[in-house]
N, C-alpha and C positions, 0 to 999 in steps of 0.2 A: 521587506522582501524586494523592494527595488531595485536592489543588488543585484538581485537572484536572476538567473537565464529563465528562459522559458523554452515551451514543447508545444505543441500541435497534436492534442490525441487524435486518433481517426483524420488528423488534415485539419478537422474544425475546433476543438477545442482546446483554446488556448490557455495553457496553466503556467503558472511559476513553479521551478523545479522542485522547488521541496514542499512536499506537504504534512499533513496530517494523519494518521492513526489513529484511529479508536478504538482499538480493541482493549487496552489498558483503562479506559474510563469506564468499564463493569466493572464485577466485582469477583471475589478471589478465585478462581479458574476459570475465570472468563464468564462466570457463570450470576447472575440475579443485581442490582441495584450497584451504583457504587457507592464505596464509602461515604462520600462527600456528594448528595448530589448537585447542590452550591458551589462547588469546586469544577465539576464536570462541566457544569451547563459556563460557569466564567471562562473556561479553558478551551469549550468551544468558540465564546463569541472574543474572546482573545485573540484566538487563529486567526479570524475573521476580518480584526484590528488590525493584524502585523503583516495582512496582504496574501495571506496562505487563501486561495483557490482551490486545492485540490483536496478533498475528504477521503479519508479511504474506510470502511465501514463494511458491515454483513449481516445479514440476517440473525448467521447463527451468533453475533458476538451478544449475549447475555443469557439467553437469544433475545431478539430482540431490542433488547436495553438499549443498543447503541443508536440506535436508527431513532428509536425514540426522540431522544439526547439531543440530536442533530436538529430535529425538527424544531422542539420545546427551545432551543436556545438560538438559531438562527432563520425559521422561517418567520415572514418570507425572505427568503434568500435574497443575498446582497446580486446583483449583478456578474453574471461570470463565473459565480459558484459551480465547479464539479465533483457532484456526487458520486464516488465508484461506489458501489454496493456486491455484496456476492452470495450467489445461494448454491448448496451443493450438498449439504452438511445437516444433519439433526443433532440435538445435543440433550443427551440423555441424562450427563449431570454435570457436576463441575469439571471440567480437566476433561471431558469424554466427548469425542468425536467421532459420527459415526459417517462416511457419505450415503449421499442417496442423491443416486442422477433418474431416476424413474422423471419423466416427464409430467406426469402429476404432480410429483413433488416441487419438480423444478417449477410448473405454472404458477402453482399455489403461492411459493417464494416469492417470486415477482412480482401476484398479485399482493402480497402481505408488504412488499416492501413499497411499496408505494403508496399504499394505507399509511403506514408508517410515517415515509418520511415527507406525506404531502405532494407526492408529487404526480402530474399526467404522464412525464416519460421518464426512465432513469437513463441517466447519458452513459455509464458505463458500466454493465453490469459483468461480473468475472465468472465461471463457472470454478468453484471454491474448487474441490478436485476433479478427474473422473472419474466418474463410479467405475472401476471392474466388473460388476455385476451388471451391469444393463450397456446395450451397445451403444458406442460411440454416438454413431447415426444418430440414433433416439436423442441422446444429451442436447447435443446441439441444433439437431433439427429443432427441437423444441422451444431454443434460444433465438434461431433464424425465424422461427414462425409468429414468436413475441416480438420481433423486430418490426416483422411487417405488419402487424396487428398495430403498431406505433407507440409499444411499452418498454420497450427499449433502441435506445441511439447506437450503440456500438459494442462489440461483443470483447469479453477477454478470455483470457484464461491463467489459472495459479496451478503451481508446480506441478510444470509438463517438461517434459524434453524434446530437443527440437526434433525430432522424430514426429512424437507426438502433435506438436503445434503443426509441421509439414500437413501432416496428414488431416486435423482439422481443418486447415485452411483451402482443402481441396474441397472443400461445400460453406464453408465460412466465413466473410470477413473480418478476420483480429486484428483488433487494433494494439493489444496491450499485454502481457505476461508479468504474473506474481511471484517470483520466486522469491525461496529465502537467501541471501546475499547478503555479507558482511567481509569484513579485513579478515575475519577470521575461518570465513566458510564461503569458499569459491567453488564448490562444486557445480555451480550454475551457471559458470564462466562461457562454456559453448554456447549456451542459451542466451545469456548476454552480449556476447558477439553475434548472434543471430541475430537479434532483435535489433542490436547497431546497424548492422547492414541493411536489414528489413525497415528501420524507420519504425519499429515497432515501440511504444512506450515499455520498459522495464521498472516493474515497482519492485524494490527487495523492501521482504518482511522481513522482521528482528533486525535491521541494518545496526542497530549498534550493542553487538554481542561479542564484546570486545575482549570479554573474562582477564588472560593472564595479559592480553597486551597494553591493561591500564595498570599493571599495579604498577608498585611504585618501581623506576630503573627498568621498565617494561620499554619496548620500541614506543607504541605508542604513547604513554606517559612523557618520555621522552622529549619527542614532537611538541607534547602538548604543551609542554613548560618553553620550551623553548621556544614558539610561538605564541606565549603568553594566551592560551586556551584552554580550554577543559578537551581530555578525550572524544568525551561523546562530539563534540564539532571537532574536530581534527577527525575522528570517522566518518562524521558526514562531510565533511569537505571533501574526505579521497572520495567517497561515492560519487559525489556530484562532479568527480572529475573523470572519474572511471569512460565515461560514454554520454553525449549528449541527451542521450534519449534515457540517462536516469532518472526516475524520480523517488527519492526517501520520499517515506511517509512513517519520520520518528514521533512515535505516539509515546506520551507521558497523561497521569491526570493531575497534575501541577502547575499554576500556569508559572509561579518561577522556572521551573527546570524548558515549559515549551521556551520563552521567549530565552533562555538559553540556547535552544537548540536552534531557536530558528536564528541566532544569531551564526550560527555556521554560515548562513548563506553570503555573510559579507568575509568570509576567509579563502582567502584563496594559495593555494602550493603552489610552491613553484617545481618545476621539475625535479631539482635535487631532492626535494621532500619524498615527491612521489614514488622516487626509485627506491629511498631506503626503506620508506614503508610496504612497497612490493615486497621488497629482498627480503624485508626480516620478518615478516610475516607469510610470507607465501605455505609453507610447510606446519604451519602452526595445527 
């Protein structure tokens, strides 16, 4: 990762741009054990090896399971480690996601995640979605109240629109927004442009959902061969060039395929790259 740029969450924590996911180290709908849990817990302290800092994690991912995972294979935590964690969500079974921003819920989260993953403060906790059902106010006051209480360092939040994030931040400080974001799903483009301007950290989920643009004779495929790469880093490399203030967090539970991935961070496009894979993907 020494290649790799770096970010300033909140101003103070400093990560290297691409990190980690774990949501794919449960098991099949995100839901109980993983396959391998030999394989998970290598794969975390892999990460950990090849200079990745930045964790991204949630309560609901097993539930539970993952936060576990984290602890069981890297506490105590190396120096510099950021933990993002997110609560917002119950998970009823495999595949099934329900929110729930009742402030109850959300303390309880907080206090469970920290049980979890060992820790006195969590540096960045995300509010998973908003509930519709319970007001704004509530979500986050809730959020802002465990700040000051000193259980949480810095507030985010996952797919919102910038409307929405406006309007939070007229009683909250964010530091960070989750959206889903790939070559092939830009619907979060305004939000990402916000977040450039704002200096706000930008983490896209599924960042390499690349479906028709890897197959074979595909735009990306393309690219890939012809910079002697795989897809998935030719994906995270446009990311990583998209906006400074991006950060992937490509999750696998493999460590061959992570230390593939994280080998994106030493490629870099040149402009001509960049245009064609705007152009020939934009409409996908």
């Amino acid at each position: 990762m020494a290649s790799a740029s770096t970010f300033r969450i909140g101003g103070d924590l400093k990560v290297n741009r691409l990190g980690f996911g774990t949501m794919r180290l449960t098991g099949r709908g995100i839901w109980g054990e993983p396959a391998s849990r030999a394989e998970a817990l290598a794969v975390l302290r892999r990460a950990a090896e090849l200079g990745i800092n930045l964790i991204d994690t949630a309560d609901a991912y097993g539930p539970e399971v993952a936060e576990r995972l984290i602890a069981e294979a890297l506490y105590p935590y190396p120096r510099g480690l950021v933990i993002a964690t997110k609560a917002g969500f119950t998970r009823p079974g495999p595949d099934r996601w329900v929110e729930d921003g009742r402030p109850v819920h959300l303390r309880e989260a907080v206090n469970g995640s920290l049980r979890r993953l060992r820790l006195e403060r969590i540096d960045l906790l995300q509010l998973h979605r908003i509930d519709p059902k319970v007001p704004m106010e509530d979500q986050i006051g809730t959020l802002v109240a465990l700040q000051r209480e000193g259980k949480i360092r810095h507030i985010g939040l996952s797919e919102v629109t910038v409307a929405q994030i406006e309007a939070v931040r007229r009683i909250a400080t964010i530091v960070s927004v989750q959206n889903r974001y790939n070559l092939a799903d830009r619907k979060s483009e305004p939000v990402l442009e916000y977040c450039t301007r704002e200096n706000l950290g930008f983490i896209p989920w599924f960042p390499l959902a690349t479906g028709n643009l890897a197959r074979p004779g595909g735009p990306l495929a393309h690219e890939a061969e012809r910079l002697r790469a795989t897809p998935a880093q030719v994906a995270i490399a446009w990311l990583l060039a998209k906006s400074p203030v991006m950060l992937p967090i490509p999750g696998t539970s493999a460590v061959a395929h992570l230390e593939e991935n994280t080998a994106a961070a030493k490629l870099v496009l040149d402009h001509e790259t960049l245009e064609a894979l705007d152009e020939q993907t934009a409409h996908v």
